[in-house]
PLY file of the C-alpha trace (Angstrom):
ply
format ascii 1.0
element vertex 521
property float x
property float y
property float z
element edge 520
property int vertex1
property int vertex2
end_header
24.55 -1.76 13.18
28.40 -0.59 13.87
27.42 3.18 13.72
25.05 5.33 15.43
22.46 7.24 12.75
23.20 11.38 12.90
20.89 13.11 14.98
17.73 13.93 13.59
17.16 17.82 12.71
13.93 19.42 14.18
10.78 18.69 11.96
9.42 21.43 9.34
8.09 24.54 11.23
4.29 25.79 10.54
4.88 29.03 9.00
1.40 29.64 6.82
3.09 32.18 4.66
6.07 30.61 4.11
4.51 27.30 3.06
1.94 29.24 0.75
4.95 30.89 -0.77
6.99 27.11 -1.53
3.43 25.67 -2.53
3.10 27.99 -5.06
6.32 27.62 -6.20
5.96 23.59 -5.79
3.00 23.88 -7.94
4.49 23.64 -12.16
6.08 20.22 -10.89
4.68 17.17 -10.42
6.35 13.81 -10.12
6.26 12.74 -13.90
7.67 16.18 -14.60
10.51 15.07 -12.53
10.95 11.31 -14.04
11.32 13.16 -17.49
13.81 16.14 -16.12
16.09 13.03 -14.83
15.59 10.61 -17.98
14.74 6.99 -18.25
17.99 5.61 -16.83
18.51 8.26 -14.15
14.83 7.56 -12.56
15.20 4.07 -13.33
17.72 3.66 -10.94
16.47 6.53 -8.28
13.36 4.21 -7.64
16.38 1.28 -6.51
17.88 3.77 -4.67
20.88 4.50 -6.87
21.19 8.04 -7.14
24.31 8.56 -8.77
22.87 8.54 -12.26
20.53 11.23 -11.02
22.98 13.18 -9.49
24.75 13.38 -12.88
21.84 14.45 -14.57
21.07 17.28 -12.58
24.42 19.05 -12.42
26.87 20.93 -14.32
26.75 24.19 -16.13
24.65 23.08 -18.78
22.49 23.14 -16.36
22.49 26.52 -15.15
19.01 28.18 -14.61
17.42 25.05 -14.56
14.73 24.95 -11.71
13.64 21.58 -11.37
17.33 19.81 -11.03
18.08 22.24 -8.09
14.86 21.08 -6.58
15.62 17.69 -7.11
19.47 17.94 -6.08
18.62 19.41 -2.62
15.59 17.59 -1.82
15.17 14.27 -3.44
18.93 13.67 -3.98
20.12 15.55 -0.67
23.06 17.21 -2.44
24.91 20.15 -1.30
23.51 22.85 -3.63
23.77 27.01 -3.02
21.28 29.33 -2.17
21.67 31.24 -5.27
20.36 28.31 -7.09
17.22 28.00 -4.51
16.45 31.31 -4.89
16.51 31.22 -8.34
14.27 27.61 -8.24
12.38 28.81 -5.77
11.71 32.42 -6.50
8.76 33.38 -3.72
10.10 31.21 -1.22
13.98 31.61 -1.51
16.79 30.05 0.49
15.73 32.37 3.07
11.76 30.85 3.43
13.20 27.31 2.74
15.28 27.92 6.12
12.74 29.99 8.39
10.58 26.35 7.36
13.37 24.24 8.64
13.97 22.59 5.52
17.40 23.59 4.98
20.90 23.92 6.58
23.88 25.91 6.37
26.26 22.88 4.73
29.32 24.38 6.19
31.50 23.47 3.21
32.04 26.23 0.68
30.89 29.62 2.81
27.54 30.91 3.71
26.11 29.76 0.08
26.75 26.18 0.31
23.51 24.00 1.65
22.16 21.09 2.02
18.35 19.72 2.58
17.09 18.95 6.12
14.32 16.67 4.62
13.58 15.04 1.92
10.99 16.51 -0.54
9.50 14.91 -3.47
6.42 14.97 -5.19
3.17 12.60 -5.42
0.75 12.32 -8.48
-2.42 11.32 -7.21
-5.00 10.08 -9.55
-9.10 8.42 -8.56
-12.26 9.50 -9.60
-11.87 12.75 -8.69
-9.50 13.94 -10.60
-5.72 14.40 -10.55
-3.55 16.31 -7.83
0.08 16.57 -6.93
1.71 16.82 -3.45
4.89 17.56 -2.38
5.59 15.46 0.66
8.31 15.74 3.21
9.91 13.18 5.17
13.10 12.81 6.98
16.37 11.94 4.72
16.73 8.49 3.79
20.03 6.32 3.68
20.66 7.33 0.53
21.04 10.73 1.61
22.67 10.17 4.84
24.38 7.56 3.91
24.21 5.85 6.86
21.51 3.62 9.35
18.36 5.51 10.21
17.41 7.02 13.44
14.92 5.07 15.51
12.77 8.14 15.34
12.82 8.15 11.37
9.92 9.31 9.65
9.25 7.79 6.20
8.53 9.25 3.19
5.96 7.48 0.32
7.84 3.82 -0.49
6.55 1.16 -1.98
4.12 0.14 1.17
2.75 3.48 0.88
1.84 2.95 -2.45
0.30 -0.37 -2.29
-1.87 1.00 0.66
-3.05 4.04 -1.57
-3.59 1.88 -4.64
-5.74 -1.17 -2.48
-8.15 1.39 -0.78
-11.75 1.88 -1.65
-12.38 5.22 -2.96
-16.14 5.87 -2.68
-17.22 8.59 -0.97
-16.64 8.36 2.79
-18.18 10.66 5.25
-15.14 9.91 8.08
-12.29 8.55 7.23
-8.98 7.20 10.15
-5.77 7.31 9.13
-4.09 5.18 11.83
-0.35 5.44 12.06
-0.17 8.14 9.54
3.56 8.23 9.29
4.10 11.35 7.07
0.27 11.47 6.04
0.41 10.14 2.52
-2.62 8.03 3.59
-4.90 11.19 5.03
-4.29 13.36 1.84
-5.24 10.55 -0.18
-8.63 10.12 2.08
-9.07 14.03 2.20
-9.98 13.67 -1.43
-12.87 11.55 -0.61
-14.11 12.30 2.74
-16.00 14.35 4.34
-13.56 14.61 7.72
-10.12 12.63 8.45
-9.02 11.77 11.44
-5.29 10.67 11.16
-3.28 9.49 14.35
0.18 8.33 15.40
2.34 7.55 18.24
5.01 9.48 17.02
5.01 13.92 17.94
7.51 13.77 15.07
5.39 12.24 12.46
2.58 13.97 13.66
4.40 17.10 12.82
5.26 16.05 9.12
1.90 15.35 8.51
0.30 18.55 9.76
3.24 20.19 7.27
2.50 18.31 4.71
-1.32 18.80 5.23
-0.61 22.83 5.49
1.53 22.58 2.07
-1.41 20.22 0.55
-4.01 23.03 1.93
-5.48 20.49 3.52
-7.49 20.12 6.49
-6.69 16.87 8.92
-7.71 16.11 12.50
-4.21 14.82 14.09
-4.05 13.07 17.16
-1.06 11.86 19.69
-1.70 7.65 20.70
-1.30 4.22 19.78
-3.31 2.13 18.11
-6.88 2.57 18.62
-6.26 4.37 21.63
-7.38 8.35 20.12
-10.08 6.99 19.37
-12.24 4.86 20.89
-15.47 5.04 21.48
-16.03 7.01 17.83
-16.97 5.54 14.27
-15.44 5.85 10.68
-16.96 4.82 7.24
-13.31 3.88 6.07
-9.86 3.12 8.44
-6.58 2.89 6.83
-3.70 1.46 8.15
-0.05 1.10 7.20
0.90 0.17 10.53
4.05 -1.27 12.49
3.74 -4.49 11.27
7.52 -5.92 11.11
8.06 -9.04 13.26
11.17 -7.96 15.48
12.47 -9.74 17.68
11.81 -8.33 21.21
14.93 -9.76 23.13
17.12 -7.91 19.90
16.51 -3.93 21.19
19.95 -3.38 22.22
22.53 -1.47 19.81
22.93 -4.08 18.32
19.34 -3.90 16.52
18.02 -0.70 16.93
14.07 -0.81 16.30
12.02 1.93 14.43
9.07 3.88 15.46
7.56 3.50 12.02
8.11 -0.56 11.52
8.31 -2.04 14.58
5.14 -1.71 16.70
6.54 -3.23 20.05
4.88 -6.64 20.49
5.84 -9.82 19.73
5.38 -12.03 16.82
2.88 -10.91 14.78
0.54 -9.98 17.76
0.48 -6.04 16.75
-1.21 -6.86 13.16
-3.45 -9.55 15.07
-4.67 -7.14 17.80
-5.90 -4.55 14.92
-7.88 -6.97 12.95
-9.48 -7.85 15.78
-10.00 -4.68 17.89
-10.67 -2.13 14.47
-14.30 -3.53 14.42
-14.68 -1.12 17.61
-14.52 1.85 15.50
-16.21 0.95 12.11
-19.44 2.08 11.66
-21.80 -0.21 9.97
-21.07 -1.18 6.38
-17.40 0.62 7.35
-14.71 -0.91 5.72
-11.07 -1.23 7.02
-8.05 -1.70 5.06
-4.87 -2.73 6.45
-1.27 -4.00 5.14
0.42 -6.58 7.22
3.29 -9.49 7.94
2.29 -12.80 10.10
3.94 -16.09 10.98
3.17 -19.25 9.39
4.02 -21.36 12.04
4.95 -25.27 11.85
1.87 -27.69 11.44
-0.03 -24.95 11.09
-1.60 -23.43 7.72
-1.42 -19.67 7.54
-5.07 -19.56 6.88
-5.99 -21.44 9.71
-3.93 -18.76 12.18
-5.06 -15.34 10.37
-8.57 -16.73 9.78
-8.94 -16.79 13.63
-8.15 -13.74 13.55
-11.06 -13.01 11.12
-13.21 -14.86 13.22
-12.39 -13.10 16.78
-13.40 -10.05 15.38
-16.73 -10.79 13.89
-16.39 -8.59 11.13
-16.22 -9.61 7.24
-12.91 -10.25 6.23
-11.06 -10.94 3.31
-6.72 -11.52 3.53
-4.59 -11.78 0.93
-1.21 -13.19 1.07
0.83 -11.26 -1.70
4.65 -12.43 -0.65
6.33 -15.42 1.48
9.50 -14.72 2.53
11.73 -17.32 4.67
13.20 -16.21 8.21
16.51 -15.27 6.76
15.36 -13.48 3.66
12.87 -11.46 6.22
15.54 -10.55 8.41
17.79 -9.15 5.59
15.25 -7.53 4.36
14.57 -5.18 6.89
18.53 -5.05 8.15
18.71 -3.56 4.81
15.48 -1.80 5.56
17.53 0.45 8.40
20.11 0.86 6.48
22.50 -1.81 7.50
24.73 -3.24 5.24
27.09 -6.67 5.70
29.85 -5.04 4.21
30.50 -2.28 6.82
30.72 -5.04 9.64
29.81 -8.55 8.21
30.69 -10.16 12.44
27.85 -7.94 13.75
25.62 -8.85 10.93
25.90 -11.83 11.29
25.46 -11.74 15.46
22.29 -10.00 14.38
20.81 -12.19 11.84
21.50 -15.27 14.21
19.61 -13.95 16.91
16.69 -12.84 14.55
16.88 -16.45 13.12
16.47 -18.05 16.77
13.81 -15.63 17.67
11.41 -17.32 14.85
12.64 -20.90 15.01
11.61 -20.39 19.01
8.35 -19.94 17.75
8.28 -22.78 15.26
8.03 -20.29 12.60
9.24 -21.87 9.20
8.54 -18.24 6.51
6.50 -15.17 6.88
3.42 -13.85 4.74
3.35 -10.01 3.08
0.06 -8.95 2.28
-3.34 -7.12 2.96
-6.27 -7.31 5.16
-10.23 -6.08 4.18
-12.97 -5.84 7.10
-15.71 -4.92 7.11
-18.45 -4.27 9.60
-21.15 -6.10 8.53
-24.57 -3.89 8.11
-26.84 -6.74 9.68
-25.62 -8.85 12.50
-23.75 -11.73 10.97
-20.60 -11.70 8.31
-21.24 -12.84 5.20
-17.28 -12.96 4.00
-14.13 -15.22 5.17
-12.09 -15.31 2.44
-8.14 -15.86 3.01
-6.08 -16.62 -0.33
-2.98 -16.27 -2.22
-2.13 -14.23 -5.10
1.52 -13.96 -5.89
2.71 -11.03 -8.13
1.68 -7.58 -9.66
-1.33 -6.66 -10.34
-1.91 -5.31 -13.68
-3.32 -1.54 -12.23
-4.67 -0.29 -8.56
-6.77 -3.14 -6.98
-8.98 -0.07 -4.58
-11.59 0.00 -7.58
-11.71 -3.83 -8.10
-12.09 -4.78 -4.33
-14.83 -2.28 -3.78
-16.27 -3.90 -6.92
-15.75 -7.89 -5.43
-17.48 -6.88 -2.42
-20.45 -5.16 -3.74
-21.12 -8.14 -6.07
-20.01 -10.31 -3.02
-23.23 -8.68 -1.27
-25.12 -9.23 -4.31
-25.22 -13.18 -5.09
-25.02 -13.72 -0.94
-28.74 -12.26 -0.85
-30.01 -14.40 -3.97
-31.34 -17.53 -3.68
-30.95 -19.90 -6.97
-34.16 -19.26 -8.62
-33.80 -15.43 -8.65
-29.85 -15.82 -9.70
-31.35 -18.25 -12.78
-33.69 -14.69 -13.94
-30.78 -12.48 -14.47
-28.79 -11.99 -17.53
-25.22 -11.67 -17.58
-22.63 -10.46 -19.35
-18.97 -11.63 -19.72
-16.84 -9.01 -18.34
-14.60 -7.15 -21.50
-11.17 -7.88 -19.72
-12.19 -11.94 -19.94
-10.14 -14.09 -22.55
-10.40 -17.71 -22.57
-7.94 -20.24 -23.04
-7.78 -23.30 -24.48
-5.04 -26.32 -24.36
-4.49 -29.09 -26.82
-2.04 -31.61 -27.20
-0.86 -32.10 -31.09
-3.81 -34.08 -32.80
-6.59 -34.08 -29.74
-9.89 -33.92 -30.96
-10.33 -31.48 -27.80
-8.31 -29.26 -25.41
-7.01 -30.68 -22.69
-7.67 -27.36 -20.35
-9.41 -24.39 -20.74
-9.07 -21.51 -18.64
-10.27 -17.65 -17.82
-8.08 -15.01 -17.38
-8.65 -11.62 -16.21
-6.85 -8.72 -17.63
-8.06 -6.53 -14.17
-8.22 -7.07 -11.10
-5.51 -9.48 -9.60
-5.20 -10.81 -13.06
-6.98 -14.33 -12.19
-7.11 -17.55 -13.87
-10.06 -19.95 -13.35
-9.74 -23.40 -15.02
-13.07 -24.57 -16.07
-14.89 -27.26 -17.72
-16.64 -27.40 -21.19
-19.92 -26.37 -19.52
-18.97 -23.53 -17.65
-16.41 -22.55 -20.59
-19.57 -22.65 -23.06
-22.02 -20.76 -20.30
-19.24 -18.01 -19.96
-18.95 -17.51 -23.74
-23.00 -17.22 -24.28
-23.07 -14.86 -21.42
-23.87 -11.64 -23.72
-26.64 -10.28 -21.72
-29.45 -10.75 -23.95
-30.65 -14.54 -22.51
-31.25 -14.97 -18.66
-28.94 -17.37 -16.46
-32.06 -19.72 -16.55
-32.67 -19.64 -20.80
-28.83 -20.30 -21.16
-28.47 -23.70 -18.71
-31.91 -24.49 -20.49
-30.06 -24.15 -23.89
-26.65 -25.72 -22.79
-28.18 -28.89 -21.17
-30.03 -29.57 -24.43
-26.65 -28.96 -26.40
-24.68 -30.82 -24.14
-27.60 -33.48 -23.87
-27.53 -33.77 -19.95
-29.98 -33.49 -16.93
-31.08 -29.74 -16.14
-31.28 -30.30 -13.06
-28.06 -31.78 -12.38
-26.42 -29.23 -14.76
-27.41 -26.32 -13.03
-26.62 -27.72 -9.64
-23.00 -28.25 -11.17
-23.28 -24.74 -12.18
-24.66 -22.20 -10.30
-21.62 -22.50 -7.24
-19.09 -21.27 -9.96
-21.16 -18.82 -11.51
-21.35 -17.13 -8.05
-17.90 -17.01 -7.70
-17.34 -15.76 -11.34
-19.60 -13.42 -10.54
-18.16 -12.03 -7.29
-14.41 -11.88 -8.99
-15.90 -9.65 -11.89
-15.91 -12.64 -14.91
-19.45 -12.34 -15.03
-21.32 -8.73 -14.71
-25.22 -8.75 -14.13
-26.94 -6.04 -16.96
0 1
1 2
2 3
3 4
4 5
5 6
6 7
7 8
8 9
9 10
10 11
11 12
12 13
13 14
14 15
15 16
16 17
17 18
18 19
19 20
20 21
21 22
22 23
23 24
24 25
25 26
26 27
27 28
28 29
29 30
30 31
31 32
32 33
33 34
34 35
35 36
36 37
37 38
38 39
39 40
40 41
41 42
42 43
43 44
44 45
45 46
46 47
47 48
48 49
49 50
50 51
51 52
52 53
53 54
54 55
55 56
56 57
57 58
58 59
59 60
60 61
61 62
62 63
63 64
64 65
65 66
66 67
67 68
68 69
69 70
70 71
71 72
72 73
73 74
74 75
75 76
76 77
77 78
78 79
79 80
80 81
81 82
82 83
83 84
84 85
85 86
86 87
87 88
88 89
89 90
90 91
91 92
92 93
93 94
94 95
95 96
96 97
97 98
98 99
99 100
100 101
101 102
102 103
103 104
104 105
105 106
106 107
107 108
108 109
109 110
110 111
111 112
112 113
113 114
114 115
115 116
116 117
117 118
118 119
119 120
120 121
121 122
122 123
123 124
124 125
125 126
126 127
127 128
128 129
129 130
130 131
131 132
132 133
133 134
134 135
135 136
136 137
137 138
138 139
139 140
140 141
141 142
142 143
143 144
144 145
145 146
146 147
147 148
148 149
149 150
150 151
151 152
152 153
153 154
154 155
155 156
156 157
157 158
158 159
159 160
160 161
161 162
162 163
163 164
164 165
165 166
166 167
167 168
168 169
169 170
170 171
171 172
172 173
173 174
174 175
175 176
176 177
177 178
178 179
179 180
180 181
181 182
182 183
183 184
184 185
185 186
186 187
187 188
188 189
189 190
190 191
191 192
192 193
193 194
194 195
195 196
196 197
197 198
198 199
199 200
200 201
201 202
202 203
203 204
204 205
205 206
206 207
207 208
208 209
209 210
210 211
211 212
212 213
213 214
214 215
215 216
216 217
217 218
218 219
219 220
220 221
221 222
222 223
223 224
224 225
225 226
226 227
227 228
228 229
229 230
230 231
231 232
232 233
233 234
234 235
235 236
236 237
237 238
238 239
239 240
240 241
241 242
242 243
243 244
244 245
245 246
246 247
247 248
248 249
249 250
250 251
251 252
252 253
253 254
254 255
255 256
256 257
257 258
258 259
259 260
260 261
261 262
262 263
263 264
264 265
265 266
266 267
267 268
268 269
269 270
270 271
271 272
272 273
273 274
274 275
275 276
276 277
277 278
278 279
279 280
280 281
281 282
282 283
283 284
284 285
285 286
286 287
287 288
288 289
289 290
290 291
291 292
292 293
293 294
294 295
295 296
296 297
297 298
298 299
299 300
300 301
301 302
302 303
303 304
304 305
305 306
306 307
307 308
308 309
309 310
310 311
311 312
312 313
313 314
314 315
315 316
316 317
317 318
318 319
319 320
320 321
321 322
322 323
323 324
324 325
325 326
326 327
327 328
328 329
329 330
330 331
331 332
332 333
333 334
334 335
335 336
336 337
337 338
338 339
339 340
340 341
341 342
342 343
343 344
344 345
345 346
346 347
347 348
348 349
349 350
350 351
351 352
352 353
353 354
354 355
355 356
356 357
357 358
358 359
359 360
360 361
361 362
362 363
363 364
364 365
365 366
366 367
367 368
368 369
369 370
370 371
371 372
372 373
373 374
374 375
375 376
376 377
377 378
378 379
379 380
380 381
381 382
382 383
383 384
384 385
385 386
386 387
387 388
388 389
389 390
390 391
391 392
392 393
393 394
394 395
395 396
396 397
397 398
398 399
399 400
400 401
401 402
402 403
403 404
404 405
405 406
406 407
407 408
408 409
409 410
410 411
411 412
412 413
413 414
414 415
415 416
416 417
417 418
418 419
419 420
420 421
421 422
422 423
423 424
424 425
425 426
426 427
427 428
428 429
429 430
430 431
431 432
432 433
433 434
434 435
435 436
436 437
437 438
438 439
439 440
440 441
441 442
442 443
443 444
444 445
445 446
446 447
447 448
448 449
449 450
450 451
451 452
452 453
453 454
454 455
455 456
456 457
457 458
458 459
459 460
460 461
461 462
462 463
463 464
464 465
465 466
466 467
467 468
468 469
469 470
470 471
471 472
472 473
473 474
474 475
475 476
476 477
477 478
478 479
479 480
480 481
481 482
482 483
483 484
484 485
485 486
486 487
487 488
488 489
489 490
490 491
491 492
492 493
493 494
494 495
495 496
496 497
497 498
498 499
499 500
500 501
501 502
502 503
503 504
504 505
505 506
506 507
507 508
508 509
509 510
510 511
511 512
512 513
513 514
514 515
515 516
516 517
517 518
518 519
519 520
């Protein structure tokens, strides 16, 4: 906010032998080997981006020889380190590779032997179904390095959106795959695992050109392409489009100095019209059955419920659709939070801070907006001509592991109970699902509980209250009976009308179904 960001240094070059040379020496280290090298504490406080703990851990003569705390001094940390120690780290590459790459600097400091990292280099496990890999993915340096706000040209490495993205997205096999606003390419590697071809785009030459290094580094094969939005691609069809795209809300009156806006956050429209214009354009390029997978921020807006304003979204693009709203900030808390994002801070000039967050403020409350949503968006182009799914919810909080597996899962069994009709839903047999556990409230002395509910140990770790029918019904479910034998049984226990009973029924089971309670044998 008070200081211009340094000038950005030229991406990483495409030099095939030099990159095959630092891959191989990449290779012994992946990112838990790192996490252990630095300790509990140390990484601890990396991932809040504190580095001085890590910066302790990775220096001194004790350390001497040590290949993996050079590594992580000069790129992770963005230390000045010496080429001695690279070119003992990084044997086949050396200091001298590392620099015909672009991905160090003469530091200036202490002689010809002093440097310091041009980007920031850190490693990825990656773990699905087919198998495990590690990447080592570049970025430019981040305030923690620099020390300072971020360049509006910044390209960012894998944070935490990055990571949600990878961990929501179906991983079936996919015979094309878009990437749009692939950023560094995190997104495309991940897809390369399970597609046949990616396509991976981005308005920015400079991201564009980490990607394609860290594709060449990966050794793997992407098809990058120069546009916005849809724009590289229209008029062609994917199985699967991914998108961690501009979504922040900036204000568009607030591009002066004052509040510099980022190629890789701020998309350029206002509001949330960016995130609302890709739910309901991406439908263009999805093949049938394709499925789309987007994070995103919108406005909840004064007299107006979220899910009325997305799910018109949902409906303009006549696709399936399924949102969920993980976060709600406020207007201030949103604005601090990506102040902070760039790299401003209060304390280095709390009057032009506070100029900034005013204006932010009066942005939203021009538009009646009252908070903001965080969360995810699923489409999906349905295979005959009319969706089947509008589904817009809340659900606040960690999940307990990666969600790609269980949403693939919901929407297959969504699929499944949409095409049966009541009688053939009564001749299946069901089984409870082995994360289920049931709950049950009393009150000192009651004869019976007050509440009983499911909870899910996958998944988004749902509860479902539920009645002493459907509790019952749920706990028989072992797979032997059928749907049918089991209300039959129940209505006799329970001394009520069939009829009636499975009317009461059946809606819920659905559902239970869909979420993964209840699993058809």
């Amino acid at each position: 906010m008070t200081r211009d960001p340094a000038p950005l240094p030229a991406p990483p070059r495409l030099r095939a032998a030099d990159i095959e040379s630092l891959a191989a020496d990449l290779a012994p280290y992946g990112a838990e080997d790192v996490e252990h090298r630095l300790g509990p504490l140390a990484a601890a406080a990396l991932h809040r981006e504190q580095p001085a703990a890590a910066r302790l851990a990775t220096r001194g003569p004790a350390q001497a020889g040590d290949a993996l705390a050079a590594i992580v001094r000069c790129f992770v940390l963005g230390a000045e380190t010496t080429r001695r120690a690279l070119d003992t780290a990084l044997p086949r590459s050396g200091s001298a590779g590392l620099e015909r790459l672009g991905l160090i600097r003469s530091s200036g400091t202490a002689g010809q032997d002093a440097v310091r990292a041009s980007v920031d280099l850190r490693p990825v496990d990656a773990v699905d179904h087919t198998g495990s890999t590690t990447w080592w993915v570049a970025s430019d340096l981040g305030a923690m390095s620099t020390r300072g706000p971020l360049h509006a040209e910044h390209v960012l490495g894998v944070g935490g959106a990055s990571v949600t993205l990878a961990g929501l997205t179906v991983r079936d096999r996919r015979a094309r795959t878009l990437d749009l606003g692939t950023g560094c390419g995190i997104q495309a590697l991940h897809a390369a695992r399970h597609s046949g071809a990616v396509v991976a785009t981005d308005v920015s030459p400079r991201a564009l050109a980490y990607a394609a290094f860290n594709a060449a580094l990966a050794g793997v094969e992407l098809d990058l392409r120069a546009g916005s939005m849809l724009d590289p691609v229209r008029g062609e069809q994917f199985d699967l489009v991914v998108s961690n795209p501009p979504f922040v809300i900036t204000p568009r009156s607030l591009t002066d100095d004052a509040l510099p806006t980022y190629t890789y956050r701020d998309g350029g429209m206002a509001g949330d019209a960016l995130v609302r214009a890709l739910v309901t354009d991406v439908g263009g390029v999805l093949a049938p059955g394709g499925v789309a997978q987007l994070l995103g921020n919108w406005e909840h807006r004064t007299g107006e419920d979220w899910t009325e304003r997305v799910g018109a979204w949902l409906d303009a693009s006549g696709l399936d659709g399924w949102v969920v709203q993980r976060e709600v900030l406020d207007p201030a808390e949103y604005a601090e939070l990506w102040l902070r994002d760039g790299g401003a801070l209060r304390e280095q000039d709390p009057a032009a801070w506070d100029r900034t967050m005013t204006a932010w403020l009066a942005d939203f409350a021009a538009r009646g907006v009252d908070a903001v949503g965080l969360g995810f968006v699923v489409l999906r182009r349905p295979v005959g001509a009319v969706p089947t799914l509008r589904r817009l919810e809340e659900q606040r909080g960690a999940a307990p592991g990666p969600l790609g597996p269980h949403l693939a899962d919901v929407l297959a069994s969504h699929d499944l109970v949409t095409g049966l009709d009541d009688d053939t839903l009564l001749g299946l047999r069901l089984r409870t699902a082995a994360d289920v556990t049931e709950e049950r409230h009393l009150r000192p002395g009651a004869s019976g509980p007050q509440a009983i509910v499911l909870r899910q140990g996958g998944g988004f770790g749902r509860t479902v209250p539920v009645d002493t029918a459907l509790a019952g019904l749920v706990g028989a479910c072992d797979g032997e009976l059928t749907l049918g034998q089991l209300t039959g049984g129940l209505a006799a226990v329970l001394e009520v009308d069939l009829g009636s009973l499975r009317a009461e029924l059946l809606g819920p089971v659905r559902q239970l179904v869909t979420d993964g309670f209840l699993q058809v044998v």
